[in-house]
C-alpha positions as CSV (number, residue, x, y, z in Angstrom):
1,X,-97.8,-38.0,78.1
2,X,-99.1,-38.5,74.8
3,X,-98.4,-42.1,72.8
4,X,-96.3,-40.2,70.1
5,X,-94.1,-39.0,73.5
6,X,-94.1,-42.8,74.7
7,X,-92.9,-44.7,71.8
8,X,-90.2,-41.9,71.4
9,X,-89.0,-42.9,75.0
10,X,-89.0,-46.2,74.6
11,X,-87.5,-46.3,71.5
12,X,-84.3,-44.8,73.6
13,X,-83.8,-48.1,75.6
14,X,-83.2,-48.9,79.5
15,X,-81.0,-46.1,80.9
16,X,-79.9,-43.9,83.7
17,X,-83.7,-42.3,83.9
18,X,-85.9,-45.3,82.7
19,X,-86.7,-49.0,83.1
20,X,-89.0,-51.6,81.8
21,X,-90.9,-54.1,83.5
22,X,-93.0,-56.8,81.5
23,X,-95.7,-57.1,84.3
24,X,-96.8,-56.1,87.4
25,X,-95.8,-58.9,89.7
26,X,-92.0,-57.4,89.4
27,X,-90.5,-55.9,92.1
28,X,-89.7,-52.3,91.4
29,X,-89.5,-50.8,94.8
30,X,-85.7,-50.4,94.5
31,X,-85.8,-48.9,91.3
32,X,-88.3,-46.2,92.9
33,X,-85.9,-45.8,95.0
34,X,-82.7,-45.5,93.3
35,X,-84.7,-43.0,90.4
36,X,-85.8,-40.9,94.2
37,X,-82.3,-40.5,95.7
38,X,-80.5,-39.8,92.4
39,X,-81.8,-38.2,89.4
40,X,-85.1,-39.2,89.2
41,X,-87.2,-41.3,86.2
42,X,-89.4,-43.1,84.8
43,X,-90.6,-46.9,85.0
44,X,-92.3,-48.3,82.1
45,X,-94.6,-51.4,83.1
46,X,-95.7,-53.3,80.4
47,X,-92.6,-52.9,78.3
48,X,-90.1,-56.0,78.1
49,X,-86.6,-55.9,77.9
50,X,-86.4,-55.0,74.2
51,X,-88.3,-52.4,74.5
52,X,-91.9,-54.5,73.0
53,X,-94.8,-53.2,74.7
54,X,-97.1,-56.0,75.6
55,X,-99.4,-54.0,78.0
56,X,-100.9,-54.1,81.0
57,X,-104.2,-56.3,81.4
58,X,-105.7,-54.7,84.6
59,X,-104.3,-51.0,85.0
60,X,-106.3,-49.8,88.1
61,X,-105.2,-53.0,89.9
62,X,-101.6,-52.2,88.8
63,X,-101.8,-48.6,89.7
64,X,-103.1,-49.4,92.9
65,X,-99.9,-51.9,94.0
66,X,-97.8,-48.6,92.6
67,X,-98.8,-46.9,95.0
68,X,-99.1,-49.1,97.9
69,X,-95.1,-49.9,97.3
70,X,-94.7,-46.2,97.3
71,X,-96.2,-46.2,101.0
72,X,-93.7,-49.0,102.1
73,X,-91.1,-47.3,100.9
74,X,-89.0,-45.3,103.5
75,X,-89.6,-42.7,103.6
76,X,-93.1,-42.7,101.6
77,X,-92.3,-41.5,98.2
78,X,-94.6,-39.2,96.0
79,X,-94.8,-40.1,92.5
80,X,-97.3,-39.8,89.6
81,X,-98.8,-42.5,87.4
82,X,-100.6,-42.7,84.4
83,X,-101.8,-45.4,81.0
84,X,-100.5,-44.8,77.7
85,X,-101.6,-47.2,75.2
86,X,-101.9,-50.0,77.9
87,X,-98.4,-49.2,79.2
88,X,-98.6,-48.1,83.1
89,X,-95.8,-45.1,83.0
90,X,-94.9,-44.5,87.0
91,X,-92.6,-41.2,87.4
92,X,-90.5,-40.9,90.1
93,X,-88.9,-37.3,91.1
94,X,-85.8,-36.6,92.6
95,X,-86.5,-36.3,95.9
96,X,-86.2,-33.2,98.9
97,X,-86.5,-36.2,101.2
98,X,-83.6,-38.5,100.3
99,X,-82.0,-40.8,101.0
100,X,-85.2,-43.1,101.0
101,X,-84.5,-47.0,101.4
102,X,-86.8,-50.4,100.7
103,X,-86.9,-53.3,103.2
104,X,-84.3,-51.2,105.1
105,X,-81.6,-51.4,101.8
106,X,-80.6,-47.9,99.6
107,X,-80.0,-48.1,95.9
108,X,-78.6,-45.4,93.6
109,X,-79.1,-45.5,90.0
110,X,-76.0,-46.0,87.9
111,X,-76.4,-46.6,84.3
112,X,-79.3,-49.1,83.6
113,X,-79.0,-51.3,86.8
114,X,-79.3,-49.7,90.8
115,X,-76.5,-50.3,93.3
116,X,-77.1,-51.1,96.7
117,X,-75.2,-48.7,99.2
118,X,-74.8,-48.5,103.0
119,X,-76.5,-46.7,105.4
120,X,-73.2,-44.8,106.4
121,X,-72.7,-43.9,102.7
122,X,-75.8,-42.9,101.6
123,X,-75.5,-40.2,104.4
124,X,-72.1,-39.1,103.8
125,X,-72.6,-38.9,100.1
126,X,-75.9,-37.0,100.5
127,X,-74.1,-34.2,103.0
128,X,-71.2,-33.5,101.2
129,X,-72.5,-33.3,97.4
130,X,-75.9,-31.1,98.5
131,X,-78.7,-31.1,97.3
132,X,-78.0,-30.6,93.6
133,X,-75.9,-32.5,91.4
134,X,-73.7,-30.9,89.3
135,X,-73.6,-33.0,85.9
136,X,-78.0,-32.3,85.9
137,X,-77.4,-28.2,86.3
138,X,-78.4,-26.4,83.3
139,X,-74.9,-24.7,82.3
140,X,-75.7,-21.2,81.4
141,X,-72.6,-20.4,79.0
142,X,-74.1,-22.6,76.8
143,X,-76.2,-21.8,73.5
144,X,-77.7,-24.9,72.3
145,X,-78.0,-22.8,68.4
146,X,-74.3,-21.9,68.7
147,X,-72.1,-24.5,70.8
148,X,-74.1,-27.4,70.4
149,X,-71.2,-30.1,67.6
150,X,-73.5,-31.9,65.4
151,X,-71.2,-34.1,64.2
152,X,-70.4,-35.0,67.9
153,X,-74.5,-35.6,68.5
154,X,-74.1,-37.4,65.4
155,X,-71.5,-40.2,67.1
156,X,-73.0,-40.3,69.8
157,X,-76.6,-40.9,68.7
158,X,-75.1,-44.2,66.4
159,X,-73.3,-45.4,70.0
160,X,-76.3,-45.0,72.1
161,X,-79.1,-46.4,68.8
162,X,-80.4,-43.4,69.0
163,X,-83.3,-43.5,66.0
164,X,-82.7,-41.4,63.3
165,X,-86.1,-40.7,62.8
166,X,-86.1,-39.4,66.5
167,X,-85.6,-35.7,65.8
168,X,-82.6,-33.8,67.5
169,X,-84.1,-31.8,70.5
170,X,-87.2,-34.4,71.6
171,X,-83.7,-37.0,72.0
172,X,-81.7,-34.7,74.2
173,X,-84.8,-33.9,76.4
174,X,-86.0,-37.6,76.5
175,X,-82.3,-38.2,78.1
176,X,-82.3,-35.3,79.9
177,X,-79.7,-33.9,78.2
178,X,-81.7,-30.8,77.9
179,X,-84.5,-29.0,79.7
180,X,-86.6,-26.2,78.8
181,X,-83.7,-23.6,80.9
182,X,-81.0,-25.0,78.5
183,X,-78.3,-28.0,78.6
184,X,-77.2,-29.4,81.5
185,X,-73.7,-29.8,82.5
186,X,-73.6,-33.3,81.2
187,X,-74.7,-32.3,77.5
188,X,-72.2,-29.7,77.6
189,X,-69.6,-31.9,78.4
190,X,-70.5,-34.7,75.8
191,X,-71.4,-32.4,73.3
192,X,-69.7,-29.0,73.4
193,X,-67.2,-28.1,70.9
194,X,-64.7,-26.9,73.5
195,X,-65.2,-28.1,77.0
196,X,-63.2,-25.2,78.8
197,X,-65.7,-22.5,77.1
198,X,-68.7,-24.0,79.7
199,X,-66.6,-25.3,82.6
200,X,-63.2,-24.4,82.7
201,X,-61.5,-27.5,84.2
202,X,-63.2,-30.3,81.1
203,X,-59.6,-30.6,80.2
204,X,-56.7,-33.3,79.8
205,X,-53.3,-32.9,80.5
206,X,-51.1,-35.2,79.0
207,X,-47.0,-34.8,79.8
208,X,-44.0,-36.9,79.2
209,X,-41.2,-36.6,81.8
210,X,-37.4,-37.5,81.6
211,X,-36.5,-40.1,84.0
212,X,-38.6,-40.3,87.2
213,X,-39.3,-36.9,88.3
214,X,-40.9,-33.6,86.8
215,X,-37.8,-31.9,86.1
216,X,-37.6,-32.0,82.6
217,X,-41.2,-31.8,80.6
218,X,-40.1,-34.0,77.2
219,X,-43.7,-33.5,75.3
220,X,-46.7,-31.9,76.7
221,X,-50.4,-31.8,75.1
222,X,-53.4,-30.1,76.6
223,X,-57.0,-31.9,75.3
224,X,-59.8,-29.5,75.1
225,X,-62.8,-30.7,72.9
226,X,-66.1,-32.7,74.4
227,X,-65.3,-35.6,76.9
228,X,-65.8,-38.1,74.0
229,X,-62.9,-36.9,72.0
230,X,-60.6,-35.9,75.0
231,X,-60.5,-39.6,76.0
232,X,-59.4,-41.3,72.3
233,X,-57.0,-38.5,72.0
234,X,-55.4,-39.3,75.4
235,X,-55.6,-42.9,74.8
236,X,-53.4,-41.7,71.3
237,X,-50.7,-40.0,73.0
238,X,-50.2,-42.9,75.7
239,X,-49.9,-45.4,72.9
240,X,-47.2,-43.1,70.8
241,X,-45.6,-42.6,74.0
242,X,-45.4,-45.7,75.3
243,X,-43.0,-48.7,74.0
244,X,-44.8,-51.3,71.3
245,X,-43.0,-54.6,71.6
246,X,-43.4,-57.2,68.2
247,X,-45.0,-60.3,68.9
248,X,-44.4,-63.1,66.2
249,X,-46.9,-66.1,66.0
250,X,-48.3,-66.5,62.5
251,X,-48.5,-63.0,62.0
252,X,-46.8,-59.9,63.2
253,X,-48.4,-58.2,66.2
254,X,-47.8,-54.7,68.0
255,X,-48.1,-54.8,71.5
256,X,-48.5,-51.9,73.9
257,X,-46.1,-52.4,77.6
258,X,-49.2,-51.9,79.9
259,X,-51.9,-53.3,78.7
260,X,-54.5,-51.2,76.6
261,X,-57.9,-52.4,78.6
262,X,-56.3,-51.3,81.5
263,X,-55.0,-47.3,79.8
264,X,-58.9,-47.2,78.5
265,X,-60.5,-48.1,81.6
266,X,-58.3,-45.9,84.3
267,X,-59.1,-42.8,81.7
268,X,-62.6,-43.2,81.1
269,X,-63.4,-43.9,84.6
270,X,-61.3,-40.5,85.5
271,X,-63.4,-38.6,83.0
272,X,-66.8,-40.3,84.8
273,X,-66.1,-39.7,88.0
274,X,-64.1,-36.4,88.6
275,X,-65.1,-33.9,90.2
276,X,-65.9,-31.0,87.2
277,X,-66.7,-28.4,90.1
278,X,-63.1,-28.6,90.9
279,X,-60.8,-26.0,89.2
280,X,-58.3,-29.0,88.0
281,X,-58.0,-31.0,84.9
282,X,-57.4,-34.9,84.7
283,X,-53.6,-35.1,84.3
284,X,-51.8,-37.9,83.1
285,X,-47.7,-38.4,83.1
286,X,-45.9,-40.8,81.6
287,X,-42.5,-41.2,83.7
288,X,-39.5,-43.7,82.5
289,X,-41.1,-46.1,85.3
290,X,-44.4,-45.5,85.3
291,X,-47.8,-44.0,84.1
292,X,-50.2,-41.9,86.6
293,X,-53.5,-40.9,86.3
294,X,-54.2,-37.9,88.5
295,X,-58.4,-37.5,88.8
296,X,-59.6,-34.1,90.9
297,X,-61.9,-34.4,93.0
298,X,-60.9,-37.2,95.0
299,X,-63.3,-40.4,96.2
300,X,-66.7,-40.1,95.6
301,X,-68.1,-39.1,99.2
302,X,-69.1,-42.6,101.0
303,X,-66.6,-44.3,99.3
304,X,-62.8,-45.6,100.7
305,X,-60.2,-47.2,99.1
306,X,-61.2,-50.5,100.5
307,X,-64.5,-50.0,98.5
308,X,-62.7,-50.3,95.2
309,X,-63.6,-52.8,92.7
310,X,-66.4,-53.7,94.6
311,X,-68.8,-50.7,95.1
312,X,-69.5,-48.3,93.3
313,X,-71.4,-44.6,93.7
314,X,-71.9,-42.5,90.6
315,X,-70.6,-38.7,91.4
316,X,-71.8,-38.3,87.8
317,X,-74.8,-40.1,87.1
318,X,-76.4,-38.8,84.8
319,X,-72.9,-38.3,82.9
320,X,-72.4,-42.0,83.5
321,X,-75.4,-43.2,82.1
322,X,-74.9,-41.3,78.9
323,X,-71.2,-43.1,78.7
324,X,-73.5,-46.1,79.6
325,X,-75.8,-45.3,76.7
326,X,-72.5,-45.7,74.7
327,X,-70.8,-48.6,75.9
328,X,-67.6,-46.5,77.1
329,X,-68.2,-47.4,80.8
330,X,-69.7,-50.9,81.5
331,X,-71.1,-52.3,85.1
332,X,-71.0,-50.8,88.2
333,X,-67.9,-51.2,89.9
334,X,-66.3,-53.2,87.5
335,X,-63.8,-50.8,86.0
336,X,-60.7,-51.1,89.0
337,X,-61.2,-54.7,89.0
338,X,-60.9,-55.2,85.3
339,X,-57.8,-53.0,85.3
340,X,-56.7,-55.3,88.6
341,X,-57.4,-58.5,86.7
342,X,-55.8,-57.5,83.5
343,X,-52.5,-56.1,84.4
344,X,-52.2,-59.4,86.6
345,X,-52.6,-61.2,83.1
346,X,-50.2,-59.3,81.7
347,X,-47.6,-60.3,84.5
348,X,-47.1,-56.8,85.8
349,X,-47.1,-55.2,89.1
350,X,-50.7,-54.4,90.8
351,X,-51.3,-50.6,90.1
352,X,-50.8,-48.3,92.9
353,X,-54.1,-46.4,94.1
354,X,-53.8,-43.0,96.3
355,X,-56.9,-41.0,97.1
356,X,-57.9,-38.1,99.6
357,X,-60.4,-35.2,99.1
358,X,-58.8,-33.3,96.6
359,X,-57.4,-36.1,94.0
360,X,-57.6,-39.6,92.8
361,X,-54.5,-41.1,91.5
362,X,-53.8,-44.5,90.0
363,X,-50.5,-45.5,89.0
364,X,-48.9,-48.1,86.5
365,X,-45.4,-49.3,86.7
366,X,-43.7,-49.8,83.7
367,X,-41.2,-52.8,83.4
368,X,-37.5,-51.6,83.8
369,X,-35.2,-51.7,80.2
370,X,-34.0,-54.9,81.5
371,X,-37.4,-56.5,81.7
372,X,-38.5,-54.8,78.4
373,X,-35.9,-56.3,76.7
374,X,-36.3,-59.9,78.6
375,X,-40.0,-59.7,77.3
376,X,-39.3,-59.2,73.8
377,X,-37.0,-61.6,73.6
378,X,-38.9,-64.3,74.8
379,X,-41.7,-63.2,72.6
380,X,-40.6,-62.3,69.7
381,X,-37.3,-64.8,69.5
382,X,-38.4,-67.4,71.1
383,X,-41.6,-68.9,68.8
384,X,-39.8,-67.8,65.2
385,X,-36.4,-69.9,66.3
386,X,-38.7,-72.8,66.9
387,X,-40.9,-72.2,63.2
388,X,-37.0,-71.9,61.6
389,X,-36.0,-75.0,63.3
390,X,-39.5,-77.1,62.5
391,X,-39.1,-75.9,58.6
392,X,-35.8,-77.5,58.7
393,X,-36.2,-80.5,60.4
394,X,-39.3,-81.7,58.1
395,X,-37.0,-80.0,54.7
396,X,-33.4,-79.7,55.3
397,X,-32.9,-78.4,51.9
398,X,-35.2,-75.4,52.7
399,X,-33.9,-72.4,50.9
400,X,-33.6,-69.0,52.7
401,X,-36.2,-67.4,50.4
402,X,-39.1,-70.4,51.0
403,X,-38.4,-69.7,55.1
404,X,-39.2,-66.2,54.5
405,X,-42.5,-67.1,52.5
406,X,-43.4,-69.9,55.0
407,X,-42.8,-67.8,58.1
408,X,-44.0,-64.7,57.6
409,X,-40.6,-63.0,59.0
410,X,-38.3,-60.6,56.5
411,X,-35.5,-61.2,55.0
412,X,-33.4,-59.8,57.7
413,X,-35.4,-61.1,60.3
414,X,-34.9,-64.7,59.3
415,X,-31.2,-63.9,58.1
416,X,-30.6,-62.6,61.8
417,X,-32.2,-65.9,63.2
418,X,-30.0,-68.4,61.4
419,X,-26.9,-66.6,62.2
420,X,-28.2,-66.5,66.0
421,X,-28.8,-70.0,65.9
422,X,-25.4,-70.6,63.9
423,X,-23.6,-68.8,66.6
424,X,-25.1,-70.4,69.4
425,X,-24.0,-74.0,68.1
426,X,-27.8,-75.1,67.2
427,X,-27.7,-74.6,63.2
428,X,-25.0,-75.8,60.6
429,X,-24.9,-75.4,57.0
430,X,-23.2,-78.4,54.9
431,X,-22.2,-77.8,51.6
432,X,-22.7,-74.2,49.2
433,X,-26.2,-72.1,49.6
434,X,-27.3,-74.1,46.3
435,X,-27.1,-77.3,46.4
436,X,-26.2,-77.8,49.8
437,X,-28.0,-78.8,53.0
438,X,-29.2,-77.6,57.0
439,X,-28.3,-79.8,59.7
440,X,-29.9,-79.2,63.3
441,X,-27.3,-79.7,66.3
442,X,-27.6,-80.1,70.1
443,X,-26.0,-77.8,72.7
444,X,-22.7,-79.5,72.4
445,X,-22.5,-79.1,68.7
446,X,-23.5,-82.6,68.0
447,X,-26.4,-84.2,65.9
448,X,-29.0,-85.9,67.7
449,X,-31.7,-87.9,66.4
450,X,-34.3,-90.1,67.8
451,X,-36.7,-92.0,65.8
452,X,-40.7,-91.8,66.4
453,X,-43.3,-93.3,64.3
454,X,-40.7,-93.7,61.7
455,X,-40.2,-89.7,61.7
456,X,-36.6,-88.1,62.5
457,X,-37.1,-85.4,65.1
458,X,-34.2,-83.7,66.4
459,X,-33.4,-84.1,70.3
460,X,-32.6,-80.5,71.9
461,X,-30.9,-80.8,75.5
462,X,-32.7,-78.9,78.8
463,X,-29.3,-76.7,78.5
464,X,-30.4,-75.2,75.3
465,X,-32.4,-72.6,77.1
466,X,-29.3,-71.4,79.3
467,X,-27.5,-71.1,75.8
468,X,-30.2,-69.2,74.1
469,X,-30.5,-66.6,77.3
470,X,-26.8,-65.7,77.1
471,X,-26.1,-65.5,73.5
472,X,-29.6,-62.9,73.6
473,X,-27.2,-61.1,75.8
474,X,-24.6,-61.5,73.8
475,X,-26.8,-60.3,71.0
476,X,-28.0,-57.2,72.8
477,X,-24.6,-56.1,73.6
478,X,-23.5,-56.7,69.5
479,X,-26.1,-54.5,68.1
480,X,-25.0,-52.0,70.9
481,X,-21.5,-52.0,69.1
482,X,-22.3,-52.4,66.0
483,X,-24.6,-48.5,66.6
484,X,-21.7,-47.5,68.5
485,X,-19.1,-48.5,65.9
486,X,-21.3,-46.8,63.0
487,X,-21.4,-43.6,65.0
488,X,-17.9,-43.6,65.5
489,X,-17.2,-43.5,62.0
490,X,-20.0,-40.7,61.5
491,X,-21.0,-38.6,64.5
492,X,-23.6,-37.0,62.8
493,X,-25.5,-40.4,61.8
494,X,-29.2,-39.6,61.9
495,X,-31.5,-42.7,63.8
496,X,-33.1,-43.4,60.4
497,X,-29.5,-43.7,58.8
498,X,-28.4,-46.4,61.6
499,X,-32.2,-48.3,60.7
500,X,-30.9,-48.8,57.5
501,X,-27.4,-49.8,58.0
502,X,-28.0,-52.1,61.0
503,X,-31.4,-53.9,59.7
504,X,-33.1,-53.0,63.4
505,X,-36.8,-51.1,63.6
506,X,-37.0,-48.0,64.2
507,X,-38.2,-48.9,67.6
508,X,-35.4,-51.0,68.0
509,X,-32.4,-48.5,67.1
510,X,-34.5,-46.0,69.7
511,X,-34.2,-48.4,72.6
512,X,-30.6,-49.9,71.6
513,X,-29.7,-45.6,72.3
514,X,-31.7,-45.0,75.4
515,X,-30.0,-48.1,76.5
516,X,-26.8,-46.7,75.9
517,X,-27.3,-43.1,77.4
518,X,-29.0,-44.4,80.4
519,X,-25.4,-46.7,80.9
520,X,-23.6,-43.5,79.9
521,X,-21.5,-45.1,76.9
522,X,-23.7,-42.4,74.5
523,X,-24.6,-38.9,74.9
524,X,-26.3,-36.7,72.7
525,X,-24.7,-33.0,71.7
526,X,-27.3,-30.4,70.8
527,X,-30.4,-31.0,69.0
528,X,-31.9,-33.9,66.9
529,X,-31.4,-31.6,63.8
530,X,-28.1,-30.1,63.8
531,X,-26.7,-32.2,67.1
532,X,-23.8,-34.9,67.0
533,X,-22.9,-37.9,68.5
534,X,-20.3,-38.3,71.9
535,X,-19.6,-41.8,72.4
536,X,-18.3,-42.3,76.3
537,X,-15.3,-45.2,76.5
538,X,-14.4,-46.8,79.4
């Protein structure tokens, strides 16, 4: 290795195939053996953390504890060592001999860190994946002068800090992306313009089914570019598929139903860790109840269920330590118990996992319309009621148009909330629009007041809540009429047409009619162009 080929190493940064240790005295016995049983590397010893060579005082001494580590090691490993400009560079091979353990404990590299694995897994994973690992193959449909995206080297050189002076080809082969027989399976992958032209299965499914079955296919897309792209355009189509509910504080926010960490995490981790010698594509289906992520290849040999969240073995790894490189995959073992602890935040059910040889699948559960429409009540009612209601009490002359200002809410919105609140007996006006005046009630229609450090506040009774939950109701079922009334009037009333006459969202209008036809008082007649109305009495 030459010092121009050592600085352009380093400059690349901790990874799946090297690590740096300051000095000496650090124990690097597991990362000999993690580098052995996986992919192989290279540890860089007099290199600190950031990549600063600080050198090595003594190299003879350190070469010699190299290799009496590589002796205790079990079994002994063969590796090669040699100084470049005071840094001690120690290469480790893959080995014929794996799995080889220290102090009795195996490690696998995954990423930048090694992960410690059992006996009993180490030997299942070793004798059903082989001897070869199928993301390090050189994939011979691929012409690095032909296939190989420069735009998508491009992205992915900014995410990993790649340098720019670093040329093209010396990067790739510096993280093993390529070899001197052509780019490996992983390259291909990351940086092929179509995956299914060098492996046939580098695909994504996306589908959207009616109801809860896969009767009838609603919207179906099939992903085919490098992984990179396949994974922000399936993380597209599950937000546009999937309901947004408003959240109000100070400003508007959109918020998806299931929780977007928990969508990015389940799809990256599919595209990670499938199988890509299996014939199948990652599918995911959105259902009316639920979202599932189907993954081929099943667990990674070694691993059960029970290991979830807590373990972690890289089918991939050299795949993995490139998403590493670019922060789309983070610590081993992490990703299900992210997903786990996020969708518990969130206050939905715990996803469902099922796994055997041939597939992975995890499943979310979407809240029921009920439990939608709960939600966004409370969220997006609830906190602009009391803002209306604070303006007031510190202004009671407060005009309409200042609320609006003050509040960030529309016209309509804050129109809609003062006749809620005037129909559920907690707002009165006294006197004309000008001139007049806004006087908060209690649940009984009566005024209230209580003094406190010489400030009137307004006294609302414990049985507000009770009146606020059924006049929601109540306000569900009147924007349900008020659709139904305008499509009696005009069968033919587009969904953008019943937006403007009703004041609603978009999103709103779309859930007030799936509402409706899932309680059979709607039906639709033909297509969205050209189609009619049926509205069902009784």
């Amino acid at each position: 290795m030459t010092r121009d080929e050592l600085h352009k190493m380093i400059s690349l940064g901790e990874g799946q195939t090297a690590e740096f240790k300051r000095a000496a005295s650090e124990d690097f016995s597991r990362e000999m053996v993690a580098f052995a049983n996986g992919i192989g590397g290279m540890i860089f010893i007099g290199v600190d953390d950031h990549g600063v060579i600080v050198g090595v005082t003594h190299p003879n001494r350190v070469k010699g504890q190299i290799q009496h580590t590589a002796r205790q090691i079990d079994p002994p490993l063969r590796i090669s060592i040699e100084v470049v400009d005071s840094v001690v560079v120690v290469t480790v091979s893959r080995s014929d001999d794996r799995p080889h353990s220290s102090a009795g404990r195996f490690y696998i590299r995954e990423g930048a860190t090694c992960q410690h694995m059992t006996r009993s897994q180490v030997r299942e994973y070793f004798l059903r994946e082989g001897t070869f690992l199928f993301d390090t193959m050189v994939n011979p449909e691929f012409d690095v002068s032909k296939d190989l995206a420069r735009k998508s080297y491009q992205t992915f050189a900014k995410s990993a800090g790649v340098p720019r002076k670093l040329e093209m080809h010396d990067a790739l082969r510096n993280l093993r992306m390529l070899t001197d027989k052509g780019m490996t399976n992983a390259g291909a992958l990351l940086l092929g313009r179509h995956g299914s032209r060098y492996l046939i299965s580098a695909t994504v499914m996306c589908a959207l089914f009616q109801g809860t079955t896969k009767t009838k296919i609603l919207d179906q897309k099939l992903f085919d570019d490098d992984i990179v792209t396949n994974y922000r355009n399936a993380l597209l189509y599950l937000q546009s598929h999937l309901n947004t509910e408003y959240v109000i504080t100070s400003v508007r926010t959109n918020v998806l139903e299931l929780p977007e960490e928990a969508l990015r995490e389940a799809v990256i981790n599919a595209i990670a860790h499938r199988d890509y010698r299996s014939p199948a594509n990652i599918q995911i289906y959105i259902f009316y109840d639920r979202v599932e992520i189907h993954n081929p290849g099943g667990l990674v040999p070694g691993l059960t269920i029970s290991d979830l969240g807590k373990r972690s073995i890289p089918r991939n790894p050299l795949l993995f330590g490139l998403l590493y490189r670019i922060d789309l995959v983070e610590h081993i073992g992490s990703g299900l118990r992210r997903i786990r602890d996020v969708i518990k935040s969130a206050g939905h059910t715990a996803p469902a996992i099922e796994a055997d040889e041939s597939w992975y699948v995890i499943t979310f559960f979407r809240k029921s319309t009920e439990e939608k429409a709960g939600d966004a009540m409370e969220k997006s009612v609830e906190k602009p009621v009391e803002k209306i209601l604070d303006l007031i009490r510190k202004d009671n002359t407060i005009t309409s148009a200042e609320i609006v200002r003050r509040t960030g809410l529309t016209r309509r919105g804050v129109e809609w909330q003062i006749t809620r609140m005037k129909q559920s007996g907690h707002l009165k006006r006294i006197g004309p629009d000008k001139g007049g005046r806004w006087e908060v009630l209690d649940f009984l229609g009566k005024t209230a007041r209580q003094k406190t450090g010489g400030v009137t506040e307004i006294a609302v009774e414990k049985n507000e809540e009770k009146t606020v939950e059924k006049n929601e109701e109540k306000t569900v079922e009147n924007r349900s009429a008020e659709i139904l009334g305008i499509i009696r009037l005009d069968n033919t009333v587009t969904s953008a047409a019943i937006v403007r006459r009703t004041g609603l969202t978009r999103r709103g209008v779309e859930w007030q009619i799936a509402r409706m036809k899932q309680s059979g008082r709607l039906k639709r007649i033909g297509p969205d162009k050209g189609g009619h109305w049926e509205v069902i009495d009784g």
